[in-house]
C-alpha positions, 0 to 999 in steps of 0.5 A: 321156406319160412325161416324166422331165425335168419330174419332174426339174424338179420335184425341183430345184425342191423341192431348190434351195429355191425351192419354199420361198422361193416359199410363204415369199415369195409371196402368198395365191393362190401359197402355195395354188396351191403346196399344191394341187400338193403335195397332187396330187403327194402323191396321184399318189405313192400311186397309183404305188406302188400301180400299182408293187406291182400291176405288180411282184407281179401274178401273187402280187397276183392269186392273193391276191385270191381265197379260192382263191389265198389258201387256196392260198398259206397251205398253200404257206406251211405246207407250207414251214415244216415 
C-alpha cells in the first residue's frame, strides 16, 4: 500500500508549477477537482502526523492517556528537577 513513487508524482506536480497552471488555466470542474484533492491531502497529512507521533512516542503516548500514567510522569518530572 505504500506507494513512494506516487507521493513523488505528486510533489513534482505541485513543485514544477503544474498544479498551478492547471487551476489558473483549467475550467470550473478541474480547479474544484484540484481543491478536493488538496483538501484530501491536507486532511491525510494531519492524520500522518498524528499516527507519526503515536507511532513514535507509544510507550510515553500510552502512559499519558491515563490518570495514573500521567500522575506518574508529573512526579517523574518533579522528582527530576530537584
Amino acid at each position: 500500500m505504500l506507494d513512494v513513487a506516487y507521493l513523488e508524482r505528486v510533489a513534482h506536480y505541485f513543485e514544477s508549477g503544474d498544479c498551478k497552471f492547471e487551476f489558473d488555466n483549467g475550467e470550473e470542474d478541474r480547479k474544484l477537482l484540484i481543491l478536493d484533492f488538496l483538501e484530501h491531502l491536507m486532511d491525510l497529512g494531519e492524520q500522518a502526523d498524528e499516527l507519526a507521533t503515536k507511532l513514535i512516542f507509544k510507550d510515553a503516548y500510552a502512559s499519558m492517556t491515563s490518570e495514573e500514567g500521567v500522575e506518574k510522569a508529573l512526579a517523574e518530572e518533579k522528582s527530576n528537577g530537584e
